[in-house]
Backbone as JSON Lines, residues from 0, in Angstrom:
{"i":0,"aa":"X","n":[0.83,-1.17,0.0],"ca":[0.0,0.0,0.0],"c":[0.88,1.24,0.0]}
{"i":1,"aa":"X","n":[0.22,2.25,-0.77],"ca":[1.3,3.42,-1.06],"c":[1.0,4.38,0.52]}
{"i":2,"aa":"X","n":[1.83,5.29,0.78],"ca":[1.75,5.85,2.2],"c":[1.49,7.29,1.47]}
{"i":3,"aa":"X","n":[0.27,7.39,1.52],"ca":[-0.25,8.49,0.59],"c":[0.05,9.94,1.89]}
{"i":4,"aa":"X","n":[-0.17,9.74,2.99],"ca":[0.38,11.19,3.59],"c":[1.83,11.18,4.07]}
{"i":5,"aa":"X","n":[2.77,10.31,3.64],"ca":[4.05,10.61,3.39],"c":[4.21,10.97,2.17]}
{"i":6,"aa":"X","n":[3.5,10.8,1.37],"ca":[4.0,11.58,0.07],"c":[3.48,13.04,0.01]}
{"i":7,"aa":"X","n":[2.08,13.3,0.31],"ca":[1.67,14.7,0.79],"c":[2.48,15.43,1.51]}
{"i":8,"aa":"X","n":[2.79,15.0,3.0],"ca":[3.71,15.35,3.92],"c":[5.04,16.23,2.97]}
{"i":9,"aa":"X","n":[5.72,15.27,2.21],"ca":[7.02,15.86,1.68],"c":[6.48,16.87,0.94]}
{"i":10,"aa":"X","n":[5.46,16.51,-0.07],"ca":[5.14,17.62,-1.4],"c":[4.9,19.09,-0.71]}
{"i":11,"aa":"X","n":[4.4,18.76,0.63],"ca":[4.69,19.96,1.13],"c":[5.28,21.15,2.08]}
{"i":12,"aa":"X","n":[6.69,20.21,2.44],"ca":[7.79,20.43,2.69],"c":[8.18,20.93,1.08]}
{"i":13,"aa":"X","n":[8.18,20.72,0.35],"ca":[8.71,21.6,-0.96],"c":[9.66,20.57,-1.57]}
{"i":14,"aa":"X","n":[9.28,19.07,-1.54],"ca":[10.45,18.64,-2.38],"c":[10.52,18.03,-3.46]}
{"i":15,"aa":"X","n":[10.97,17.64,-4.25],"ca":[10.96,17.69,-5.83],"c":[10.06,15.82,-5.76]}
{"i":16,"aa":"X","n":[9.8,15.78,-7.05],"ca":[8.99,14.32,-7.53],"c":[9.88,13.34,-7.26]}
{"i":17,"aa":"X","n":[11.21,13.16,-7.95],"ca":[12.22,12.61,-7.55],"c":[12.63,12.07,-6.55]}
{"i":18,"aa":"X","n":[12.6,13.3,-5.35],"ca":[13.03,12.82,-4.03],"c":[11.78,12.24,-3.18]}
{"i":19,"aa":"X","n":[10.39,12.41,-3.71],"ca":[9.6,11.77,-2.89],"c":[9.57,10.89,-3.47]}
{"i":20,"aa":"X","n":[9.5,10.43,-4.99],"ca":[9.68,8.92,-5.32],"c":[10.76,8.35,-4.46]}
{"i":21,"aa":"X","n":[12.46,8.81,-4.61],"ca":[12.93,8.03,-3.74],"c":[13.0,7.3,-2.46]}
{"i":22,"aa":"X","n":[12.33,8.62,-1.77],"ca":[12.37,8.43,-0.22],"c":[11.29,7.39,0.09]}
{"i":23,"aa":"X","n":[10.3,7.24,-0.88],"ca":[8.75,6.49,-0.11],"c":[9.22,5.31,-1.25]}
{"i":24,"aa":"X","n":[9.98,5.47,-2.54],"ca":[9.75,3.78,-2.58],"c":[9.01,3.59,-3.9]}
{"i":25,"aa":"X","n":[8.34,4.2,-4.48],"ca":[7.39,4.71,-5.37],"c":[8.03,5.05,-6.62]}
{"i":26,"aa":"X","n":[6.95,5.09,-7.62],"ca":[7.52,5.78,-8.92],"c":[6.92,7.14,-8.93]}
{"i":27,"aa":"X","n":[7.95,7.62,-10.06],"ca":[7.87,9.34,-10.33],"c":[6.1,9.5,-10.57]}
{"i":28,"aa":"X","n":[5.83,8.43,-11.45],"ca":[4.17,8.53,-12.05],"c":[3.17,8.26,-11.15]}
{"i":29,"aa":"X","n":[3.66,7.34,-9.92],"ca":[2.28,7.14,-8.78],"c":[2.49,8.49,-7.67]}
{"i":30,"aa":"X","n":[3.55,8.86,-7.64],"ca":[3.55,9.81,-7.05],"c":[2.98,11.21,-7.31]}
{"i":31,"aa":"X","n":[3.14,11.45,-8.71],"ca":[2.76,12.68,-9.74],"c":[0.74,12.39,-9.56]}
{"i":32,"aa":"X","n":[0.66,11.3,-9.75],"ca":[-1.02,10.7,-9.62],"c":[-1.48,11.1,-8.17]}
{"i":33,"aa":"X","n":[-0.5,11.18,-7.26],"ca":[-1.31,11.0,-6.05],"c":[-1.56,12.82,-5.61]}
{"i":34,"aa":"X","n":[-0.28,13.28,-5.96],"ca":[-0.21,14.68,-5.78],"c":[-1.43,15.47,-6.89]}
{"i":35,"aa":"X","n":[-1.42,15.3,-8.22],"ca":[-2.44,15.81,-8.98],"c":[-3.84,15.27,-8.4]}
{"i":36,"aa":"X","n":[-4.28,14.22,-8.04],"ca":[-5.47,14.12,-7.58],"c":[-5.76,14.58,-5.91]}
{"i":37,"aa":"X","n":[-4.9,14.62,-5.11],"ca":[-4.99,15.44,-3.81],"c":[-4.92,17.03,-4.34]}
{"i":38,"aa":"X","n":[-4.44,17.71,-5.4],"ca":[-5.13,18.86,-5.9],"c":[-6.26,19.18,-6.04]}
{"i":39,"aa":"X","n":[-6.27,17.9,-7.17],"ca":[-8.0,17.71,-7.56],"c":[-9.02,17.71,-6.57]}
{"i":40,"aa":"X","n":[-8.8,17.32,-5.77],"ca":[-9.57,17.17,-4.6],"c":[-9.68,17.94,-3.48]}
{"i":41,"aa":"X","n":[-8.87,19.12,-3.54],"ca":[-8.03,19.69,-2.3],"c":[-7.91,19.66,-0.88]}
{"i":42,"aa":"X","n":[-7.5,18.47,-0.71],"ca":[-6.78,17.6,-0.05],"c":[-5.35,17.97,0.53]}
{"i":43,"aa":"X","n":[-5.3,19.21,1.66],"ca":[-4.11,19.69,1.79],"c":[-3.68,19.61,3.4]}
{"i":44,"aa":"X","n":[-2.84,19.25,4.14],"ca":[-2.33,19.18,5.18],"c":[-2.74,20.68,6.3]}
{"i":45,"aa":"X","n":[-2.9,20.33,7.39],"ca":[-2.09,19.25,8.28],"c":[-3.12,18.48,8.35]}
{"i":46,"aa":"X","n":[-2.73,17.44,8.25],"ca":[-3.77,16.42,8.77],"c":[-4.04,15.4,9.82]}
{"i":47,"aa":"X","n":[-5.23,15.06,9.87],"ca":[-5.47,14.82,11.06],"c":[-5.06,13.39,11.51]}
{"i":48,"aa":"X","n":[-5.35,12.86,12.65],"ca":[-4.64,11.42,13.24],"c":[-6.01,10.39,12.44]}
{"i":49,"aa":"X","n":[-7.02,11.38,12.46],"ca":[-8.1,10.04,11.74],"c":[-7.88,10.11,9.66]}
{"i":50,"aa":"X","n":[-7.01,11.05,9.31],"ca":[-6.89,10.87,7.95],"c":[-5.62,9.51,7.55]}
{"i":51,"aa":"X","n":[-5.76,8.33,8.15],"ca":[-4.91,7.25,7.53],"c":[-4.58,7.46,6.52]}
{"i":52,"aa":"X","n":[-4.06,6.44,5.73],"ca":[-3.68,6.35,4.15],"c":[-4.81,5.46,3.64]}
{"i":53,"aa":"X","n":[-5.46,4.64,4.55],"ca":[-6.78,4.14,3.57],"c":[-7.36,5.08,3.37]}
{"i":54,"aa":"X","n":[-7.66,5.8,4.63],"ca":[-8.97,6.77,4.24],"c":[-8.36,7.91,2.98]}
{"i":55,"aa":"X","n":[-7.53,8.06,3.04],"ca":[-6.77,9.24,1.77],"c":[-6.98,8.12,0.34]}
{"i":56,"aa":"X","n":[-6.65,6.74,0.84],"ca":[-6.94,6.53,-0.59],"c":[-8.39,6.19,-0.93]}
{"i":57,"aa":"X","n":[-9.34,6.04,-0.12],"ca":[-10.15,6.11,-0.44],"c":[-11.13,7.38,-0.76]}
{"i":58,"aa":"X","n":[-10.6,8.42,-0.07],"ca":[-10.74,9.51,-0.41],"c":[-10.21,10.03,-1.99]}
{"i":59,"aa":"X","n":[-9.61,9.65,-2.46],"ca":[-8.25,10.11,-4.23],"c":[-8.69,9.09,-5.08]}
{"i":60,"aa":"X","n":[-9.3,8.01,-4.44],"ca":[-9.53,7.0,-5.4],"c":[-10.62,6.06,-4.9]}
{"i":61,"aa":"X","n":[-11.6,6.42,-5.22],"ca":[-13.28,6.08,-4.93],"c":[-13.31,4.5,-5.56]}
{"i":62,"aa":"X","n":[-12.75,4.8,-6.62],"ca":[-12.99,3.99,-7.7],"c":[-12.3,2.31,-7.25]}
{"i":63,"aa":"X","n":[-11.31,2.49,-6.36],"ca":[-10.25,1.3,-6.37],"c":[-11.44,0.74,-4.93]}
{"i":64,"aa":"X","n":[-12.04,1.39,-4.41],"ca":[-12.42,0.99,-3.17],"c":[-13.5,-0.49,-3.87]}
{"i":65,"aa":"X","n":[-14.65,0.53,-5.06],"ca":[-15.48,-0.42,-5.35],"c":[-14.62,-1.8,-5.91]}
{"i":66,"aa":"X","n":[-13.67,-2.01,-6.93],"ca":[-13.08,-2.85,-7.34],"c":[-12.38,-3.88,-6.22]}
{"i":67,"aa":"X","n":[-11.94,-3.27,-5.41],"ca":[-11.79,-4.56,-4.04],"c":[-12.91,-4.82,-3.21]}
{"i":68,"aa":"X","n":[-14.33,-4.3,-3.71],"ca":[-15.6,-4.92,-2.79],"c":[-15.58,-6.03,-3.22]}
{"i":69,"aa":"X","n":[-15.14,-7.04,-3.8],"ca":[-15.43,-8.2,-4.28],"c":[-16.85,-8.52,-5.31]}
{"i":70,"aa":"X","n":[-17.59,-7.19,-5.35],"ca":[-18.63,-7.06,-6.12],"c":[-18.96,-6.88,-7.41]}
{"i":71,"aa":"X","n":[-19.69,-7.09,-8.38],"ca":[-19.23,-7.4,-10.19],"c":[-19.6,-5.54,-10.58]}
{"i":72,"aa":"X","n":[-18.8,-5.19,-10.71],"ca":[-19.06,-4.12,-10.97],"c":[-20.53,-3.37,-12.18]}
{"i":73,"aa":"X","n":[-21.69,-2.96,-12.06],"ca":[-22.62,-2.49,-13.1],"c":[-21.73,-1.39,-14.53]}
{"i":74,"aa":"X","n":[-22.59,-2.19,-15.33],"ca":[-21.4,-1.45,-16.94],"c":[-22.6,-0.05,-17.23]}
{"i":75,"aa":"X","n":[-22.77,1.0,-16.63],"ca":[-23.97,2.08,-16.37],"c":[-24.1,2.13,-18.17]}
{"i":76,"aa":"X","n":[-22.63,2.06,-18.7],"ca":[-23.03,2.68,-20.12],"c":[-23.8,1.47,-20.91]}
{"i":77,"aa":"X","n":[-23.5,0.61,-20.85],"ca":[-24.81,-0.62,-21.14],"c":[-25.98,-0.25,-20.5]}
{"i":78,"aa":"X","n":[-26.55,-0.25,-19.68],"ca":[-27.21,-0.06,-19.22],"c":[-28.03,1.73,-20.12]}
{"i":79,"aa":"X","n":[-27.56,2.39,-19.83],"ca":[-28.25,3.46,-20.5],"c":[-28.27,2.99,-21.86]}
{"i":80,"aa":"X","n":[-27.41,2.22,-23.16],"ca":[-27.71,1.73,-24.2],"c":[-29.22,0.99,-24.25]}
{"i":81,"aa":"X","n":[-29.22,0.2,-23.32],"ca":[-30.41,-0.78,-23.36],"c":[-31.77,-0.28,-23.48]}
{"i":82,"aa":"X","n":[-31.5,0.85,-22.2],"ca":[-33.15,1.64,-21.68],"c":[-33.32,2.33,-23.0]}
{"i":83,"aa":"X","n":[-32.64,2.65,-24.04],"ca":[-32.9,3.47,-25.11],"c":[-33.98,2.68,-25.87]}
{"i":84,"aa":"X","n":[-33.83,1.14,-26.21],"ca":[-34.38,0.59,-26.68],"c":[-35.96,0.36,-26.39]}
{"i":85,"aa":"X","n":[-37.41,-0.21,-27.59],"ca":[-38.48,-0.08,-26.53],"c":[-38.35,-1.78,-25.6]}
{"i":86,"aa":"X","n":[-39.63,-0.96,-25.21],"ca":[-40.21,-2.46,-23.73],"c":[-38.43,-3.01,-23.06]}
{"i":87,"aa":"X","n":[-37.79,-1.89,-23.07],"ca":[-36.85,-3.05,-22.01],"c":[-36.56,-1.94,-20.83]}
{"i":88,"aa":"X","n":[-36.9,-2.75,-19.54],"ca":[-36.8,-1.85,-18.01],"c":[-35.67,-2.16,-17.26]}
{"i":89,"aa":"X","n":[-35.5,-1.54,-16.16],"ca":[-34.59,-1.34,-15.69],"c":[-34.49,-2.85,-14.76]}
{"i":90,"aa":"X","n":[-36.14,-3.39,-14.61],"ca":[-36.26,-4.5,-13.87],"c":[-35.32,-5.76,-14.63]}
{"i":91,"aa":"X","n":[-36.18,-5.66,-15.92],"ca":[-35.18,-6.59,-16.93],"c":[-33.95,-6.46,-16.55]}
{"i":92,"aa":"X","n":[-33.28,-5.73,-17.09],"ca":[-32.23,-5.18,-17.12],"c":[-31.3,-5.55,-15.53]}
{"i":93,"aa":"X","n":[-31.96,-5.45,-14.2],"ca":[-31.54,-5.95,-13.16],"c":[-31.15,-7.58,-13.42]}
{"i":94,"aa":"X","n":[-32.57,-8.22,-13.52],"ca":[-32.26,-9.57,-13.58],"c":[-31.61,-10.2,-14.42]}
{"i":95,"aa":"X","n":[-31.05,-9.97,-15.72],"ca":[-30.04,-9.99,-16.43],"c":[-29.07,-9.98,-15.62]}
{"i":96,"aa":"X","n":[-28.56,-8.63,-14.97],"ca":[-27.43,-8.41,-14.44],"c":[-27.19,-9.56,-13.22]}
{"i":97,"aa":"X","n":[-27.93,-9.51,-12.53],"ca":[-28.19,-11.17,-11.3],"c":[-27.62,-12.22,-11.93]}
{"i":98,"aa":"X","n":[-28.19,-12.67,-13.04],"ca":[-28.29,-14.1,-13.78],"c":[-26.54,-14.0,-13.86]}
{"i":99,"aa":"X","n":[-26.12,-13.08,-14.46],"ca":[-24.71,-13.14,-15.35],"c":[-23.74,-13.3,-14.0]}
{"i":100,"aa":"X","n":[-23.8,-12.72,-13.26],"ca":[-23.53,-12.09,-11.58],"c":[-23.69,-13.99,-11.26]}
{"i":101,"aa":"X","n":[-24.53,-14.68,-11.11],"ca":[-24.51,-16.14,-10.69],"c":[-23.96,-16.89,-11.51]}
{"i":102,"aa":"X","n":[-23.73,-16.7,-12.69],"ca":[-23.47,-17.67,-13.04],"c":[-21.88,-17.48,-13.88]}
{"i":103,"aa":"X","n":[-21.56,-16.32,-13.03],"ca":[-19.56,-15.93,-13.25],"c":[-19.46,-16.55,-11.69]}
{"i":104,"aa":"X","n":[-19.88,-16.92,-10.91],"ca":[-19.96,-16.89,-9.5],"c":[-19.48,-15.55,-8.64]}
{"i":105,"aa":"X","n":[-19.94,-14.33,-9.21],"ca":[-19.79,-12.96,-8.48],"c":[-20.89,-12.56,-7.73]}
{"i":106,"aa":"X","n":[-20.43,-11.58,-6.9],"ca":[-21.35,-11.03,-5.82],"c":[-22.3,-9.75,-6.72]}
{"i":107,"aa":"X","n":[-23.45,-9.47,-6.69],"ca":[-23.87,-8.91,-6.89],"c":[-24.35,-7.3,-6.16]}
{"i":108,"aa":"X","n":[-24.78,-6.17,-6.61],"ca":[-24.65,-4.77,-5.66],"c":[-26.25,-5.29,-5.21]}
């Protein structure tokens, strides 16, 4: 797991990409990712004893949280393709998603 407020921590001590890649272990590019999206987000120090590095990464990256729920992720843009079409609902459209969901043996939302 990356130590996302040691890399914050340094970026704002003032020190170059380089040296926080070196020091934490990391590459120039996960580091550059973590700093541009704690922008994005503004996400700026001091922080607190309850901001861990899960919670920061789950905070910078929403997205990685759902992908380790163990849950089959919904494809929304299928889904809006489908409803375009007539007589097909969202109910359909659920139980589809179930069926496929049982029979990959995945967890369903």
């Amino acid at each position: 797991m990356l130590r996302y407020s040691t890399i914050l921590k340094l970026k704002e001590q003032g020190l170059s990409l380089r040296s926080i890649a070196a020091s934490t272990g990391n590459s120039r590019q996960k580091v550059t990712e973590v700093i541009e999206r704690a922008t994005e987000k503004g996400l700026m120090g001091p922080f607190d004893d309850d901001m861990t590095d899960k919670w920061i990464e789950e905070f910078l990256f929403p997205e990685r949280a759902l992908e380790s729920s163990g849950r089959h992720p919904i494809d929304f843009d299928y889904v809006h393709r489908e409803l375009a079409k007539p007589n097909v609902t969202l109910s359909l459209l659920h139980h589809e998603y179930e069926l496929e969901c049982r029979t990959n043996k995945r967890i369903p939302y």
